[in-house]
C-alpha positions in Angstrom: -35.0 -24.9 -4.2 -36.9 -26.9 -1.3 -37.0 -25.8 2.0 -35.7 -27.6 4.9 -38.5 -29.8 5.9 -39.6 -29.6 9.7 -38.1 -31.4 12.1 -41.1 -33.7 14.5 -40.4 -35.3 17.5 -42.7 -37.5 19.1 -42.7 -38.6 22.8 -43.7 -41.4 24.5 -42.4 -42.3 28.0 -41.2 -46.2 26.8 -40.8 -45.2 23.3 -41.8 -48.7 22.3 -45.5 -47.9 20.4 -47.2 -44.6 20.3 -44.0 -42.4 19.3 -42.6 -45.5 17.2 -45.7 -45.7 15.0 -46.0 -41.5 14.9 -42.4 -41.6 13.4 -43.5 -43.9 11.0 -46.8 -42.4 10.2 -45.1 -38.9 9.9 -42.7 -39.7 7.7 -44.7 -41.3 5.2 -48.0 -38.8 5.1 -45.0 -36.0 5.6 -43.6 -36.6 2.1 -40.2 -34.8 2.7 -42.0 -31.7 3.9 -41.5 -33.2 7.9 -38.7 -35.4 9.5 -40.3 -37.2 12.2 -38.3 -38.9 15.2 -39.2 -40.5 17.9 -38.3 -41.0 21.6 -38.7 -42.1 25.2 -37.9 -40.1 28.7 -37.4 -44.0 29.9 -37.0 -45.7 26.8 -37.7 -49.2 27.0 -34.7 -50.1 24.9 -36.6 -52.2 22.3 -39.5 -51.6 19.6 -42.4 -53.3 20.7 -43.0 -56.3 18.5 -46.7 -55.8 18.2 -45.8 -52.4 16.4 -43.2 -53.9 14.4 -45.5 -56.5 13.4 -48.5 -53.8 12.5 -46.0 -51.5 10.4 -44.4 -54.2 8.6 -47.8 -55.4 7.3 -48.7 -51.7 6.4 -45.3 -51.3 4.3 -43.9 -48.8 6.6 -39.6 -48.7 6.7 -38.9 -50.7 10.2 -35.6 -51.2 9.7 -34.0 -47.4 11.0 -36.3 -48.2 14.3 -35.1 -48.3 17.9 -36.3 -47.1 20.7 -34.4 -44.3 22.5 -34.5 -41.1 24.8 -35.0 -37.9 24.6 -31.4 -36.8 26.0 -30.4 -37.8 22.3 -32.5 -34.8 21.1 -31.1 -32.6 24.2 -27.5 -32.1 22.7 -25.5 -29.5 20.5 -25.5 -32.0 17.9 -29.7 -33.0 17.7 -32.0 -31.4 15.1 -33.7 -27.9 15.7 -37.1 -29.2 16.3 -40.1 -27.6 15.2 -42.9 -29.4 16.6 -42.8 -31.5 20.2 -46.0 -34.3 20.3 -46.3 -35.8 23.8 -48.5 -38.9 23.1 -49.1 -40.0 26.1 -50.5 -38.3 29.9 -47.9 -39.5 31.7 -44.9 -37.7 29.5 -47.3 -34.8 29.5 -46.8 -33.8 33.1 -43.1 -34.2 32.5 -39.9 -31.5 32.6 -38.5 -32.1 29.3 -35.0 -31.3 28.1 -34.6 -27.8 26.3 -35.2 -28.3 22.5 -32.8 -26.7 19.9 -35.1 -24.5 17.9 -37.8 -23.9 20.7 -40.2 -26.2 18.9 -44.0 -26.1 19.0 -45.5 -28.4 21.6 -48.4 -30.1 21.7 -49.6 -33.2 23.7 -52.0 -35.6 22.1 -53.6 -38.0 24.5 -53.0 -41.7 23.0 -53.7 -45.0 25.1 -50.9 -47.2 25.6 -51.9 -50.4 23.6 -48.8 -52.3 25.3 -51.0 -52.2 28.3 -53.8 -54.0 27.0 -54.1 -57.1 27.9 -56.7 -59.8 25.9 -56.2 -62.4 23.3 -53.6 -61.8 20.3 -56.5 -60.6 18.4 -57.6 -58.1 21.0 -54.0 -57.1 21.1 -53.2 -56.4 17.4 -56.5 -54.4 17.4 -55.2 -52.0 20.0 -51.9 -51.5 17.9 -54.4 -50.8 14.9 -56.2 -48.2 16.8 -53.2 -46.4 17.5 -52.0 -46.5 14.0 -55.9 -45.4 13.0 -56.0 -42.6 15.5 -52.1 -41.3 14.5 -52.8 -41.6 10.6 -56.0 -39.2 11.2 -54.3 -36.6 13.6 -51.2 -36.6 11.7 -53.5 -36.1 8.3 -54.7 -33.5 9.7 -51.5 -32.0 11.1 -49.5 -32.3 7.8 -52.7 -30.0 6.1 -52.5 -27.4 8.5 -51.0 -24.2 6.9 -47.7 -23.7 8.9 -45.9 -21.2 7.5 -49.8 -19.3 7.6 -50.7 -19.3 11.2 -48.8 -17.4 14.2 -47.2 -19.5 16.7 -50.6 -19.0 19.1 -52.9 -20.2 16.6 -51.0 -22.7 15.6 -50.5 -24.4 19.2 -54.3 -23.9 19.3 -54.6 -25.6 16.6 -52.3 -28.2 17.3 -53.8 -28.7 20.4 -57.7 -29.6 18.8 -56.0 -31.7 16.9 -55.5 -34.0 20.2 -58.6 -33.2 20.8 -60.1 -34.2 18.0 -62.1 -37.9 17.7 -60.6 -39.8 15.6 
């Protein structure tokens, strides 16, 4: 029998790039062991197309994207949620909903590559640093042995993981 695989939810505050490409990363290095979402507490109401563009390339599954917020994963009716990753400051600092399943939360500092502003070129390469820093910290993450570790030492944990260079 296999277990119930845990439920990730990663937050942005657009919920356009950062959180969009975790989902994504998640659920492919997660191989059915994680369930990754993603949302916004002011989501922008579209995926960005920079990040569509990077993950299409990379073979990642666009097509059950949209960006959304976090009330969705507020109600009754939402997933228990193991794991909360803010990945950006600004969401950090935020009140957030109450979880079903009073998940593990952790807050893994990402720059915004929608921000940057360059050539096309400069651009993509911000969207494939994101990708590059979220495939390593969520490598890591998807090795760590969860069912191991007490909560404390796994929100340690969790938390050098943000810390980490990527």
């Amino acid at each position: 029998m296999i277990d119930a695989p845990y439920n990730v939810l990663f937050l942005c505050t657009s919920n356009s790039a950062r959180s969009i490409i975790a989902e994504c990363v998640l659920n492919r290095l997660g191989e059915r062991r994680f369930k990754a979402y993603s949302a916004g507490n002011s989501p922008r109401g579209l995926v960005h197309p920079l990040a569509l563009e990077l993950l299409r390339r990379r073979a990642y599954d666009t097509a059950p994207l949209r960006s959304k917020s976090w009330d969705e994963f507020a109600t009754p009716d939402a997933p228990r949620l193991d794991f909360v990753f803010t990945v950006c400051d600004e969401i950090a600092g935020e009140v957030c909903p109450v979880w079903r399943g009073a998940p593990v939360i952790a807050h893994w500092s990402l720059p915004d590559p929608a921000t940057v502003i360059g050539s096309e070129a400069q651009r993509a390469f911000a969207f494939a640093q994101t990708l590059r820093a979220l495939n390593s910290r969520i490598g890591v993450f998807v090795n760590i042995p969860i069912s191991a570790l007490d909560r404390m030492t796994l929100e340690q944990q969790l938390r050098d993981v943000g810390q980490s260079a990527d």
